[in-house]
DRENLUMBA-159555 format. One record per residue (C-alpha): residue in three letters; x, y, z. Coordinates in steps of 0.5 Angstrom, whole numbers, plus 500, padded with zeros to 3 digits. Example, Ala and Ser with C-alpha at 12.3 -4.5 7.8 and 13.67 -1.06 7.14 Angstrom:
BEGIN
ALA525491516;SER527498514;
This chain:
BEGIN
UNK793509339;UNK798514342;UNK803514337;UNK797517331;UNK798524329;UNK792525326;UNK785522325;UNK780523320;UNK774520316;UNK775522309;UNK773520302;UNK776516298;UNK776516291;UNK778508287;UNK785509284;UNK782507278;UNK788502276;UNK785501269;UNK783505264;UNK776501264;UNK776501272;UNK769504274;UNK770509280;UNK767509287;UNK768514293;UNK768510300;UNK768514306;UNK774511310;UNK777512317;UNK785515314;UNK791515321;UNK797518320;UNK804515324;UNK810517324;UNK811511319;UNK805511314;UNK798514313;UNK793508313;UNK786508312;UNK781502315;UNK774500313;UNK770505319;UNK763503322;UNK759510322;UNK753507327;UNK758504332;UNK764509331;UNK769505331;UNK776502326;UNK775496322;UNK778492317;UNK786496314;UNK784498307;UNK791501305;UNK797504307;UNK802508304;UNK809509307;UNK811517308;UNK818515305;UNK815513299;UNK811519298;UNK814524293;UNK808529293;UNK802531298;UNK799538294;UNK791540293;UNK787538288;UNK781542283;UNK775539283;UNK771537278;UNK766540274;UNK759540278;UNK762536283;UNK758535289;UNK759539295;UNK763533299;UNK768533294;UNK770539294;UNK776540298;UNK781535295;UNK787533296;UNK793528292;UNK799524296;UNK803522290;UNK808515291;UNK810510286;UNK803506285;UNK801514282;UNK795519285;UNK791517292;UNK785522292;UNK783523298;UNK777528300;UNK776533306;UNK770536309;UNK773542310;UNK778547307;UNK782547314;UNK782540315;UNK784539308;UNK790545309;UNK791542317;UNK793534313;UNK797538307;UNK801542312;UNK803535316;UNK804531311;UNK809536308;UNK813537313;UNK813529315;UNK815528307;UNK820533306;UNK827530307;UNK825525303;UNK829523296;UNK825523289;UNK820529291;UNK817532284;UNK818538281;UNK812538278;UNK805535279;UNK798535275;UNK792540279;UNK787536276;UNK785529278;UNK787523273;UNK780520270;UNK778514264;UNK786515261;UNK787522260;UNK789528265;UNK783533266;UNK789538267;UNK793537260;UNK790532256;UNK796527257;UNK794521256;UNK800517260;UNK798516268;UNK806517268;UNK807522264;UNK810528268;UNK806533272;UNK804540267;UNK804545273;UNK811546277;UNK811547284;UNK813552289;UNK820549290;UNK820542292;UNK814541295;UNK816547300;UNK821545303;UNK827546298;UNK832549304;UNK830545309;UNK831539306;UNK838541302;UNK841543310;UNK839536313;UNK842533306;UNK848536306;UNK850542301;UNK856540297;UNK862541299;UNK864547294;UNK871546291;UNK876550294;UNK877557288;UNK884558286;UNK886565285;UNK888567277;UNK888573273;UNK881573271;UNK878573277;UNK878576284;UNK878571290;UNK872572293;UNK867567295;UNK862564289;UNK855566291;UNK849560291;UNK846557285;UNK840561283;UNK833559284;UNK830557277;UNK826563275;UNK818563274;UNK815564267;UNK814570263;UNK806571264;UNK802573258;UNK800578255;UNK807580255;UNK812583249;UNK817579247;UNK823579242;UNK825574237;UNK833572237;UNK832568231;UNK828567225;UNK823562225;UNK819559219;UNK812555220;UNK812547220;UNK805546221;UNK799551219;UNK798552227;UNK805555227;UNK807563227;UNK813566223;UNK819568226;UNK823574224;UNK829576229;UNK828582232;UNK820582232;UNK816584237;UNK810578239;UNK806578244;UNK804572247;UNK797570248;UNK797564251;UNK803558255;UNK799552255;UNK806548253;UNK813549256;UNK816549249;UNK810552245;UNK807559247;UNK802562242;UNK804568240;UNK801575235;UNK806578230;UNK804586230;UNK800584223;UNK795581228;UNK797574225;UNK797568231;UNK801562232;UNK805558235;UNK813559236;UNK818555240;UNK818559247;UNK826559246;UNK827562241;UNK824569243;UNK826572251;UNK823578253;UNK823584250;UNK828590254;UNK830584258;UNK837581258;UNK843581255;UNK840576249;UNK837582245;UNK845583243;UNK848580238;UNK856580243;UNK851576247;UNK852569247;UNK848565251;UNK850557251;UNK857558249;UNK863555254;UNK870556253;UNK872552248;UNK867554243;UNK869561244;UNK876560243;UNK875557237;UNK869562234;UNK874568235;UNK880563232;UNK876562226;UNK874570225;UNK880571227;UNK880578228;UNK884582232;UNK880586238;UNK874581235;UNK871579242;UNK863577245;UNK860576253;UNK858569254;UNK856566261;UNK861563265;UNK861556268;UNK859560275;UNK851561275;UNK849568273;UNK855570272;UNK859572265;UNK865573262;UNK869576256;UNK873572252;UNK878577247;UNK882575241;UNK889578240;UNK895579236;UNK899582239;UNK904580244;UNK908576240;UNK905569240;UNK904566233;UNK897567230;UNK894570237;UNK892568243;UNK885568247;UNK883572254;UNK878571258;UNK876575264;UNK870575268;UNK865580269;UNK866582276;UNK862585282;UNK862591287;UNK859591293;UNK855596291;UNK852592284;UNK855595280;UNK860591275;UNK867592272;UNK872588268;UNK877593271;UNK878597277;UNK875604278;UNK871602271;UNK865601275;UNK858601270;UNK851600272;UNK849595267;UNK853590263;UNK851594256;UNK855600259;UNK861596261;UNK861594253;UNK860600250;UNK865603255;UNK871597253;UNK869597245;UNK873604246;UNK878603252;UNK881598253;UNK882600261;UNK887594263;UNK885589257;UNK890586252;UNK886591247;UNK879594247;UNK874590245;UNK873592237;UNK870587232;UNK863583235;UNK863575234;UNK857572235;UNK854564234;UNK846567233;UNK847564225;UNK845557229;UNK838557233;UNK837552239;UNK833545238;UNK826545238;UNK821541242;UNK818538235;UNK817539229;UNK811543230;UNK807545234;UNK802538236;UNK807535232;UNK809528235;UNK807523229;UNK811525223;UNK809523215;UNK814519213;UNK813521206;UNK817528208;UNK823524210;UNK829523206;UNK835519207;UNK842520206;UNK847516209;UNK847510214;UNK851512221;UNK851506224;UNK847501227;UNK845501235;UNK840496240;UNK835498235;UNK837497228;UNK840502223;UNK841509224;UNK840514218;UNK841521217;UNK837525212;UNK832531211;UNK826533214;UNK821536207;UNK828536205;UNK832542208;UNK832540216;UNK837535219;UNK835530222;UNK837523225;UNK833517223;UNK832510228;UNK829504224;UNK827500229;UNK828492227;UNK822488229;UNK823484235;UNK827489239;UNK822493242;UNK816494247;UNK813498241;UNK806500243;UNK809501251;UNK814506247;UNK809510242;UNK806512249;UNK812514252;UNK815518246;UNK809524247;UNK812525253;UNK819524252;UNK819529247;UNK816535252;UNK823533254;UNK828540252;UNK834541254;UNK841544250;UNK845536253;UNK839532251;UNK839529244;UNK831533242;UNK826528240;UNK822531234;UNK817525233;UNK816518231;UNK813515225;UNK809509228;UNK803507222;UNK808503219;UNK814498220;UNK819499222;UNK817504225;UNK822510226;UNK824515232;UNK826522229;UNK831526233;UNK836531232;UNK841531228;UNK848532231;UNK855532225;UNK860529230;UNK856523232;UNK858519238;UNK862521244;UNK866514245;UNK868515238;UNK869523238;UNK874521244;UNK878516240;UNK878519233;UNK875526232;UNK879531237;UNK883533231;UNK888535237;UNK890533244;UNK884535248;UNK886541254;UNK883539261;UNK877545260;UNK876542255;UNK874534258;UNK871538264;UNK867542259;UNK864535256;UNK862532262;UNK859539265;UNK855538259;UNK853531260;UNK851532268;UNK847539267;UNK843534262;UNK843529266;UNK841534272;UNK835537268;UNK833530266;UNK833528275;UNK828534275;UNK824531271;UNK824524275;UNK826521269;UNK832515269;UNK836514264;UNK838507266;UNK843506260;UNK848513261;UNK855512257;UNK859516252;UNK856511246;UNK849514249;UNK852521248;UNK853525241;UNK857531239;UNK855537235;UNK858541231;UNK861546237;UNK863540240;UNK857540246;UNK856533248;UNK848531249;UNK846526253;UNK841521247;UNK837514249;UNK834516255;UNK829512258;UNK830507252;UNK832501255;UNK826500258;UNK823497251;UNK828493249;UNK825485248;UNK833482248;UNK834478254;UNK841478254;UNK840487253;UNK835487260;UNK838482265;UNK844483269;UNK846476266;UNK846477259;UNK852479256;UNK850486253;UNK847488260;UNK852495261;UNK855492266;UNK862496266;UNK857502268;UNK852499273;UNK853500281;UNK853493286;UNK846495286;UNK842494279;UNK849489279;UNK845484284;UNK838486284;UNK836490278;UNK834497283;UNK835502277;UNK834509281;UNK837516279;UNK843514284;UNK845508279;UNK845514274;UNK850517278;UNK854512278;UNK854511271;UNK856519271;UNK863517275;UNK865512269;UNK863515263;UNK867521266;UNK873516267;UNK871515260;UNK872522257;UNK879522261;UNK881516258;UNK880518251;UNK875513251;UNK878506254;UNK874500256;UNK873501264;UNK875494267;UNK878492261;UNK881486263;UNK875484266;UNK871479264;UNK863480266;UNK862475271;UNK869478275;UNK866486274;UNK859484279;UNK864480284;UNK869485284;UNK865491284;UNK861488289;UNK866487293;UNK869495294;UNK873495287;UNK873502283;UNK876504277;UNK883507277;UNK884514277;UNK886516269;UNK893520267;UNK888526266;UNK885527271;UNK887531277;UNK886529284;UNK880534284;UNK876531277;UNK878524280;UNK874526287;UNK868528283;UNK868520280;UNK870517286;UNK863520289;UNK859517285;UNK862510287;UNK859510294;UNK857503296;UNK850506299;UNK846510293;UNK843515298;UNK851517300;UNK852519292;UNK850526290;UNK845528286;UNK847530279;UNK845537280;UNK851538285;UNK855534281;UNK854540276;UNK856545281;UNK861541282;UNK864541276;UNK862548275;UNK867550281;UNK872546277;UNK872549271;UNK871556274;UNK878554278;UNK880552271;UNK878559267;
């Protein structure tokens, strides 16, 4: 037919839908159309087309990339190659390298504007249950080997898309008015074999594990998990380590104890208030992407008990970085030093270090391999509440780590289907997700264990934990937190399906984390999964999940732009004087939330953009971060 694009006889392996499935290899005719890629039942002796087999619509595809072949396999199943969509892995075989490289080519290039492509995908084939690559033993479970960019086409597909619309800057005293550069593109990973420094202690939880001691040197052996390398100390001990707990060595600014990586604005403000010393000061990033900003605490200036300052870390042309003009330094520890004894411009030179090093980040597990936890090493303290699940305890891990403590009530959960979800979902680390530590599932109840954080749920925070009026940055600050947990959570094509301030908590520096993720995907209460129970999250759901139960990213997306209107209303119920039935007929028919007495024409313009009628109109949650970053860079 005129309209095909390509044709070839390839094999095909059997998709091998349950783990019993034998596999078989068939000889198939595969057409490629503007449409789909189908392939047919192919008569070798006649030459000609039969019966349809299968077909896949290029817009459902998400994935098109080689595959390693197996050990000892044969020489007709060496060229083999991946078309991943929603029912999983279509395997389809080449006779030779260039034909394989000619279909891959194609199949890109026809995919590439399409929504949901993976950043991750697995190089070996799925057989008998288990990934060959990495032993997960979940079809679902997310790729191990990251690919380059989104599947190749990363800017391609974001000029036909459409960037976002940056927000225009406004010009303060802390920063010059000059256009923002792009966000950075994600960084490959350090290799082995190289030297990396320890920025905190750690001490073993498992026999598998390597002790920590800041500013060590390790040499790391092996990075088969994103999470944990294994790692050899200078006596010659080996181990595992948690891979955010060490950077590379001579490289970055972590290494310096002024360095605070993580820290926004207001936890900076309350770090140099609590110290309280004048000149006290510390270099942390600012909300614009690789850039960074010094945040100054002083006496003078006649406002009682002092005041903070904050100024950017600037550029020139040349490179080189400043805080005050003719004081240019080739690298930022110079500017420092520089400034430690200068103040150039500044309210005063930067005299006393303030750092938050004392709190190390959360760890994927606790332990390496760690994923089914001994309840016997569990103590409980108190109850926090009680959720969809049942009650929720915190308590101490081998009595001295902080952990939190869901005690699933029978009956209310997909228990085996979440047991196999949860080996996966705890590779899952992010500092805006709440981190699952692992799960106790030989006995019931079982328990899901999380991280512990001490200022408990969002909703509540914002109804009763501010201890005083909350400024503008830091609302913005809360839901910037939310949306780059949310985005690394997008990137990983995890929906969260149930995203509210109450599936929020607080920790200690007031960072919001998103927690519950994926969760409401087990529950077994009728009134909870269908949108005509009275439990269904009605108030954050888009016209979409409200009429057909289709939950993607952009219902997420929605969700985002309530739990928004959320923080800037101090926690009030959106459609509040809306009962259910009157929400899905409103909503449907075009009503949005108003816009709260916080919020600004700009953070209301953030909300409304995640309200659109069309779900692939909204944004993505990576350039609602941006956004929000912009925002906040304005407001700094």
């Amino acid at each position: 037919m005129s309209d095909n694009i390509l044709e070839e006889i390839f094999i095909k392996r059997s998709q091998q839908k349950r783990k019993t499935s034998p596999l078989n290899y068939k000889e198939r005719l595969f057409i490629l159309t503007q449409e789909k890629i189908a392939y047919y039942d192919f008569d070798s002796d006649k030459g000609k087309r039969k019966g349809l087999r299968g077909s896949v619509d290029l817009e459902k595809i998400k994935c098109v990339e080689t595959v390693q072949p197996e050990p000892n396999a044969p020489q007709e199943r060496m060229y083999a190659f991946q078309i991943i969509y929603d029912e999983g892995p279509l395997y389809i075989f080449a006779k030779t390298e260039s034909i394989r490289a000619q279909w891959i080519k194609q199949l890109k290039k026809m995919v590439r504007f399409n929504r949901d492509l993976m950043q991750k995908y697995h190089p070996c084939f799925w057989v008998d249950g288990i990934w060959l690559c990495c032993q997960q033993e979940v079809k679902q479970a997310m790729g191990c080997k990251v690919l380059d960019g989104k599947n190749g086409f990363t800017s391609q597909q974001s000029q036909r898309r459409g960037s976002r619309k940056p927000l225009p800057p406004t010009p303060t005293e802390e920063k010059p008015g000059r256009p923002l550069p792009p966000q950075p593109p994600e960084q490959p990973p350090p290799s082995t074999g190289m030297t990396v420094t320890a920025e905190y202690n750690y001490t073993p939880m498992t026999p598998q594990d390597l002790e920590l001691r800041k500013d060590e040197e390790y040499t790391i052996l092996e990075m088969c998990d994103a999470n944990w390398w294994r790692a050899r100390d200078k006596y010659g001990n080996e181990g595992y380590i948690p891979s955010n707990y060490v950077v590379e060595a001579e490289k970055g600014l972590e290494k310096f104890d002024w360095y605070c990586k993580n820290t926004n604005r207001s936890q900076a403000e309350t770090l140099l208030k609590t110290e309280n010393k004048d000149g006290g000061f510390l270099v942390r990033d600012s909300s614009k992407a690789g850039k960074y900003t010094v945040s100054l605490f002083s006496k003078g200036g006649g406002e009682t008990g002092g005041s903070c300052r904050h100024y950017n870390i600037c550029t020139t042309s040349q490179g080189q970085f400043y805080l005050a003009e003719k004081h240019n330094f080739s690298t930022i520890p110079e500017l420092i030093n520089y400034h430690q004894h200068n103040a150039a411009g500044m309210v005063s030179r930067l005299k006393y270090i303030v750092s938050n090093r004392v709190r190390p980040p959360s760890i994927a597990g606790l332990g390496y391999g760690v994923w089914e936890i001994d309840p016997l090493y569990l103590t409980f303290i108190k109850e926090l509440g009680t959720g969809q699940f049942g009650v929720v305890k915190y308590g101490k891990w081998q009595g001295k780590h902080d952990v939190a403590i869901k005690m699933i009530k029978e009956g209310s959960m997909s228990e085996d289907d979440f047991i196999e979800e949860a080996k996966i979902m705890m590779k899952l680390c992010h500092q805006n997700l709440v981190q699952l530590y692992g799960v106790c599932t030989k006995q019931r109840p079982i328990y899901i264990v999380t991280e512990f954080l001490s200022n408990g749920c969002l909703l509540t925070y914002l109804k009763e934990g501010l201890k005083q009026h909350p400024t503008n940055v830091q609302l913005l600050e809360m839901c910037k937190d939310v949306s780059e947990g949310m985005a690394y959570l997008e990137s990983q094509q995890y929906i969260h399906r149930d995203l509210a301030a109450r599936n929020c908590l607080v920790d200690g520096n007031g960072t919001v984390k998103v927690t519950d993720f994926g969760l409401s995907r087990y529950v077994l209460d009728d009134e909870y999964t269908s949108s005509a129970g009275s439990k269904f999250p009605v108030r954050w759901s888009p016209p979409e999940v409200l009429l057909y139960c289709k939950f993607s990213s952009k219902s997420d997306i929605w969700a985002y732009g309530v739990l928004m209107w959320e923080v800037y209303t101090l926690g009030r119920l959106p459609y509040e004087r809306l009962n259910n039935t009157e929400i899905v007929d409103q909503v449907s028919r075009g009503l949005r939330l108003y816009r709260p007495q916080l919020a600004n024409e700009k953070v209301y313009s953030i909300m409304s953009s995640c309200w659109l009628e069309k779900a692939e109109e909204r944004p993505t949650f990576q350039e609602l971060a941006s956004n929000v970053q912009d925002l906040l860079y304005e407001l700094q």
